[in-house]
N, C-alpha and C positions, 0 to 999 in steps of 0.2 A: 456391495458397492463400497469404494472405498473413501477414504474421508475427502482427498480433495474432487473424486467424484459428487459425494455429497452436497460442498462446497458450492460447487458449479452448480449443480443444479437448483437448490434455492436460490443462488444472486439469480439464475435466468426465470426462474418461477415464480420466485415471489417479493418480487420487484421491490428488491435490497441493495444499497449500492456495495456492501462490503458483507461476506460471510467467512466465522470461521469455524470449522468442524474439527475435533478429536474424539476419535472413539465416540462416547452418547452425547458430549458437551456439542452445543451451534448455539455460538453468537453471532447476533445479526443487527444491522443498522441500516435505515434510510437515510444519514447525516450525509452530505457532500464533503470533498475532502477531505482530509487526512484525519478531523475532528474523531470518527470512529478509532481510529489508532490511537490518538492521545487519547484517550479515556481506556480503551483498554488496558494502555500500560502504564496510564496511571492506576488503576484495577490491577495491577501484575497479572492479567490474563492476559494468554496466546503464547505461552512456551511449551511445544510438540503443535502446534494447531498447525492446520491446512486454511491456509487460507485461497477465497476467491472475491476480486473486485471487479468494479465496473470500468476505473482509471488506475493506475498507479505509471506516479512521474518519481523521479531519483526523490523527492521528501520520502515519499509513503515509505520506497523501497527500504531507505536508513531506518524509519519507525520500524517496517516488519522485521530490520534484523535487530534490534532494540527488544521489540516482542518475543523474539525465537523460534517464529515461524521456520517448519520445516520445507513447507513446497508453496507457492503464489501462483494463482493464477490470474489473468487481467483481458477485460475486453479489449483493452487498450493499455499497452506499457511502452514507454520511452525507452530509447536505446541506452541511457545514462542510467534507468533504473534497472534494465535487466544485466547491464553489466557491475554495479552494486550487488545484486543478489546473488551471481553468478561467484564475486569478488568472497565472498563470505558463506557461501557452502547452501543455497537455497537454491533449491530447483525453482525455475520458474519458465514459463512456458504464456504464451498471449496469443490473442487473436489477431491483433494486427498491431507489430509495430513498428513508432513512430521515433521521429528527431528528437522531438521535446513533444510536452504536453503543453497544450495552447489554452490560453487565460479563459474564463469562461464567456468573456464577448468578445476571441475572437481578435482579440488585436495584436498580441504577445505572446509572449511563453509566461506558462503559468507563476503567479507569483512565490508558491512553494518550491518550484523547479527551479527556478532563480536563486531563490534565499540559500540554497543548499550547491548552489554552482562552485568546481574547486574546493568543497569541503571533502576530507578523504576520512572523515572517521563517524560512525553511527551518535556519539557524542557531542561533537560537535553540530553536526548536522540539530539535533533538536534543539538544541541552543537558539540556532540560527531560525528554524520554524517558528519556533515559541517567538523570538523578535520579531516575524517579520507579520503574525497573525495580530500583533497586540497594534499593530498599523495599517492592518484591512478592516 
């Protein structure tokens, strides 16, 4: 099996919202949002990893290439985030996607989706996360 098989199959088994595999290393989180990404790199974990999530909107997508993630996969990815991934040499592939990722009740586009709209650099982009989670 290979790592982003790996991947996938923990987030769908055991009910994770974000998994990454390399070789024997899986990290795993039930955190919503992007929260599992900020902490990994601030860990300096996930450069070679395979990752697989449950969402990724254009925030995550700048964090994984911040991380160095080699491939993503997503039960759901935004057209903004897979063309970011695509943008910077990361295979990514999804189950269904979407225009934007929608806020979680439902009224909007998600607030990390926003905060990183027109931002064109992985650096920048976290900048703008980091602001915009210190006012959720």
């Amino acid at each position: 099996m290979t790592d982003i098989e790996r991947a996938k199959a923990r987030l769908c088994d055991g009910g994770f919202t974000c998994v990454m595999c390399r070789e024997e290393q899986t990290l795993v989180s039930t955190e919503r949002g992007v929260k599992p990404l900020l902490s990994w790199l601030t860990e300096g974990k996930g450069d070679g990893f395979f990752a697989a999530d449950k969402v990724v909107g254009a925030g995550a997508a700048f964090l994984y290439v911040l991380l160095g993630v080699r491939e993503v996969y997503a039960d759901v990815m935004s057209k903004p985030a897979l063309d970011i991934l695509i943008r910077y040499g990361i295979k990514a592939e999804c189950g269904t996607l979407c225009a934007n990722i929608i806020n979680r009740v439902g009224t909007g586009i998600c607030p990390i989706e926003q905060a990183v709209a027109g931002i064109d650099t992985p650096t920048e982009a976290l900048k703008a996360i980091e602001e915009r989670l210190k006012t959720l």
